[in-house]
N, CA, C and O of each residue as an XYZ file, in Angstrom:
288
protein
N      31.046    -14.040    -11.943
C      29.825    -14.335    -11.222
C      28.823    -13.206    -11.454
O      29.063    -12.000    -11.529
N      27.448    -13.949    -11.568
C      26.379    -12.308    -11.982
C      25.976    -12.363    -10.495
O      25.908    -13.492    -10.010
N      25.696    -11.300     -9.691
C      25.026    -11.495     -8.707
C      23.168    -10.674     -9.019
O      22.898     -9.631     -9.614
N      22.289    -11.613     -8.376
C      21.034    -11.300     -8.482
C      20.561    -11.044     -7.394
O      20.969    -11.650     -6.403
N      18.968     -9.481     -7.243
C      18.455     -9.280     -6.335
C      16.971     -9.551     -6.956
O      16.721     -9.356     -8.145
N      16.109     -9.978     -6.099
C      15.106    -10.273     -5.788
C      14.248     -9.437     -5.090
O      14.486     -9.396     -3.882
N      12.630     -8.252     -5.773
C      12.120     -7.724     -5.262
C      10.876     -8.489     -4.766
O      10.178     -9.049     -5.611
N      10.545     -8.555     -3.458
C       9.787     -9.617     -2.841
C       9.856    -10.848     -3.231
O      10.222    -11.378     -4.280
N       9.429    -11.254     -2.185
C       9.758    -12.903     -1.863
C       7.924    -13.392     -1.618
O       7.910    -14.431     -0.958
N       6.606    -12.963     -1.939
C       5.636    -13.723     -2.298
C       5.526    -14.581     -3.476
O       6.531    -15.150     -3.900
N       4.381    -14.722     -4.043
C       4.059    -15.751     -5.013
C       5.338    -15.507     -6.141
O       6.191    -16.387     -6.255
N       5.388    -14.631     -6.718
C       6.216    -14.536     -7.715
C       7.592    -14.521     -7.340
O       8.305    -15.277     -8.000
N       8.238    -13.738     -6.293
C       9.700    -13.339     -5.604
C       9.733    -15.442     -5.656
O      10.119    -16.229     -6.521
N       9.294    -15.581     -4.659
C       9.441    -17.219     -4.408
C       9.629    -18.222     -4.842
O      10.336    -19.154     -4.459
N       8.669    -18.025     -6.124
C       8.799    -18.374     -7.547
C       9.710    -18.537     -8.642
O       9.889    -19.298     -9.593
N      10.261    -17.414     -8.071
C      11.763    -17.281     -9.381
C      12.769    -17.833     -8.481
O      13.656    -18.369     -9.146
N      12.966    -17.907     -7.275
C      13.898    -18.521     -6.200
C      13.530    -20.011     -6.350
O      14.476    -20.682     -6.763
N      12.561    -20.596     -6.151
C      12.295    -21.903     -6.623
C      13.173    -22.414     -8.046
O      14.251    -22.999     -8.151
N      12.237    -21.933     -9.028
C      12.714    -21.828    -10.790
C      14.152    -21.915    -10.738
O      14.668    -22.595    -11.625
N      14.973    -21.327     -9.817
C      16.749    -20.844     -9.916
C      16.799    -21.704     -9.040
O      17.892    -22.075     -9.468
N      16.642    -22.322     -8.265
C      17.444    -23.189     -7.370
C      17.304    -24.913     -7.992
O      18.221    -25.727     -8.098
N      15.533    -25.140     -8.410
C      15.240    -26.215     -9.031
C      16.509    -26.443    -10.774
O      17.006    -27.501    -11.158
N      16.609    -25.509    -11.206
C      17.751    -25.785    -12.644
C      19.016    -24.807    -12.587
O      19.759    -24.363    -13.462
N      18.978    -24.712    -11.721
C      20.495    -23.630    -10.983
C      21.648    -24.321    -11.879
O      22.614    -23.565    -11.985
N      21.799    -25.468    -12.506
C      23.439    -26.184    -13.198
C      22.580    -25.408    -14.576
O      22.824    -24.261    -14.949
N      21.721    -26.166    -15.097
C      21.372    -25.635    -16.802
C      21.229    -24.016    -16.815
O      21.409    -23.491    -17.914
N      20.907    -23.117    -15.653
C      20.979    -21.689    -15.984
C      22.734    -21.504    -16.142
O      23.275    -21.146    -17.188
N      23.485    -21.844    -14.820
C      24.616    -21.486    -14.991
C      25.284    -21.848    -16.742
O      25.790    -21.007    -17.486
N      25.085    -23.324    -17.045
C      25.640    -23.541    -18.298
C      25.413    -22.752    -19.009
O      26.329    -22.199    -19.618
N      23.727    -22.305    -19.251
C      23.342    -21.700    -20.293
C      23.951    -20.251    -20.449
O      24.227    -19.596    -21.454
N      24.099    -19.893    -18.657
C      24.752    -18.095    -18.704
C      26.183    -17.960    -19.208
O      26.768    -16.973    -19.653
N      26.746    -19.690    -18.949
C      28.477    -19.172    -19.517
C      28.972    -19.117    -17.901
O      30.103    -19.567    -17.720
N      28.355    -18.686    -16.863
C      29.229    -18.244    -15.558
C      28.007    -18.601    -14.630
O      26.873    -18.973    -14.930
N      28.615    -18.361    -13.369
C      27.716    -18.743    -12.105
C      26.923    -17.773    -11.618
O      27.397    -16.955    -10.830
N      25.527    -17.711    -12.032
C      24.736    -17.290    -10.962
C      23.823    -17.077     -9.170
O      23.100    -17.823     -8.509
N      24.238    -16.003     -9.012
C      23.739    -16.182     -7.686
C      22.770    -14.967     -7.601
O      22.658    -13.877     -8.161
N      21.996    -15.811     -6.446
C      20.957    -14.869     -5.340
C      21.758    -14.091     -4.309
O      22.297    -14.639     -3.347
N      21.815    -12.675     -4.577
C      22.787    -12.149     -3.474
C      21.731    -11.375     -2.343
O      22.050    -11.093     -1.189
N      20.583    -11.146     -2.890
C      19.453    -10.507     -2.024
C      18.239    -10.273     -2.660
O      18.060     -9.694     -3.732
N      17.082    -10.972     -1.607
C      15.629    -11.020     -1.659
C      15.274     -9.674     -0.541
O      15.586     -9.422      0.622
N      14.521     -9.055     -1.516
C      14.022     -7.339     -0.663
C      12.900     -8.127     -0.061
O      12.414     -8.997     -0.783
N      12.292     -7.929      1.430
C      10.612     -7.833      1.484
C      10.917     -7.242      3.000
O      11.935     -7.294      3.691
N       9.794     -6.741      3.198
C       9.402     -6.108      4.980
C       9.281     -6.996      6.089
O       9.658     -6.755      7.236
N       8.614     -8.263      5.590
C       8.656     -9.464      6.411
C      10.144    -10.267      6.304
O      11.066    -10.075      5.511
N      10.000    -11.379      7.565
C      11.170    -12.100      8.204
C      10.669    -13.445      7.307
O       9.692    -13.267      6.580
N      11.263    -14.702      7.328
C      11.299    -15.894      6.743
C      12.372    -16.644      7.329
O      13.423    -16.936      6.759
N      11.909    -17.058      8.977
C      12.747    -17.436      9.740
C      13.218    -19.497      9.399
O      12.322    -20.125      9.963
N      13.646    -19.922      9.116
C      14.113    -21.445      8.496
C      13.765    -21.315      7.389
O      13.316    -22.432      7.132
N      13.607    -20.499      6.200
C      13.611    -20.351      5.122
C      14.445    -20.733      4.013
O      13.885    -20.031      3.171
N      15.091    -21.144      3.563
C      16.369    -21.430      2.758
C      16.692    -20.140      2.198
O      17.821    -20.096      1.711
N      16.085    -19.186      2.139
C      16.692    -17.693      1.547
C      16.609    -16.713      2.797
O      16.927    -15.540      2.598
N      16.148    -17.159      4.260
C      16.307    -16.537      5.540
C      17.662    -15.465      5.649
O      17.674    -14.296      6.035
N      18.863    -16.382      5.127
C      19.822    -15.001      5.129
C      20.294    -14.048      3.961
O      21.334    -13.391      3.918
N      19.462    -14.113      3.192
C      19.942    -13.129      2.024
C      18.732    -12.021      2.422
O      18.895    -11.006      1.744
N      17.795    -11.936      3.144
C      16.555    -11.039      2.966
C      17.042     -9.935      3.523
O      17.649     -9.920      4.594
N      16.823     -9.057      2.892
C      16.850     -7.718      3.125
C      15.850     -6.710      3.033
O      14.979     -6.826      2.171
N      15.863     -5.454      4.032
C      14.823     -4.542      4.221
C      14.618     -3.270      3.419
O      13.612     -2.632      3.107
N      16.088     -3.098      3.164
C      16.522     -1.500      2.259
C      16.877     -1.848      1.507
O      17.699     -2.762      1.445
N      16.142     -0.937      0.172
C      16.275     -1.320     -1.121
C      17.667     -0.570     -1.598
O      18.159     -0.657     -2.723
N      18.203      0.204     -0.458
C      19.316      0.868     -1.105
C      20.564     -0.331     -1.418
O      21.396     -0.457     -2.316
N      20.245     -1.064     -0.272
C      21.478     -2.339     -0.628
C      21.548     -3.187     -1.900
O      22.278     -4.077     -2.335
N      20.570     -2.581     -2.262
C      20.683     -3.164     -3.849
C      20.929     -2.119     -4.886
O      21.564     -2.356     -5.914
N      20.592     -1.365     -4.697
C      20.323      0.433     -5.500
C      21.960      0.572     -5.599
O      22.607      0.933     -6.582
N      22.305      0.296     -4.680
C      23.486      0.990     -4.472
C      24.773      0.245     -4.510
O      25.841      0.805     -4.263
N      24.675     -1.038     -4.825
C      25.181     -1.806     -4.814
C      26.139     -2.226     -6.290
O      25.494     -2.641     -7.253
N      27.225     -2.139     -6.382
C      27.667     -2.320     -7.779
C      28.059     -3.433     -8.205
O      28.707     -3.452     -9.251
N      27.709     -4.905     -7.363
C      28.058     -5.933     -7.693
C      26.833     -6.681     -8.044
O      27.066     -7.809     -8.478
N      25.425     -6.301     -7.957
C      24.438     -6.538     -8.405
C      24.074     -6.094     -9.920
O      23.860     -4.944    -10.305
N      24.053     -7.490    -10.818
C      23.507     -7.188    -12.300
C      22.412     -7.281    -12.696
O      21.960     -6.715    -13.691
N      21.766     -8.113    -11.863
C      20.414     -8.172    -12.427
C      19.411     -7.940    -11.287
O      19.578     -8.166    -10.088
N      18.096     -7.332    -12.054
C      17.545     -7.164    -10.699
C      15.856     -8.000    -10.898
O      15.195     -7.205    -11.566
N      15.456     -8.573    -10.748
C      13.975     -8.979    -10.588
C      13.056     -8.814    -10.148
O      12.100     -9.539    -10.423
């Protein structure tokens, strides 16, 4: 599994969360393995959001994190 973080969640953060959820089977095929969203960074909340529980405030949880491969 690759796990992915997400720096903000405006136009673009949102954007690539859209893009990955709308062809989420043809990325996985294309990666060989399963991709996931393991955390969207932003300062603001996104309360009924569909990514409401991955958001996170500290960027160290990603910094620091060794199960995160990719970062956006």
């Amino acid at each position: 599994m690759i796990n992915v973080a997400i720096l903000g969640y405006g136009t673009v953060g949102s954007g690539v969360v859209e893009v990955f959820r709308t062809n989420h089977e043809t990325i996985n095929k294309r990666a060989g393995e399963e991709i996931k969203i393991k955390y969207v960074l932003d300062l603001r909340d996104f309360p009924g959001d569909v990514m409401e529980d991955k958001v996170v405030k500290d960027i160290n949880l990603i910094t620091q994190n060794p199960e995160i491969s990719i970062v956006v």
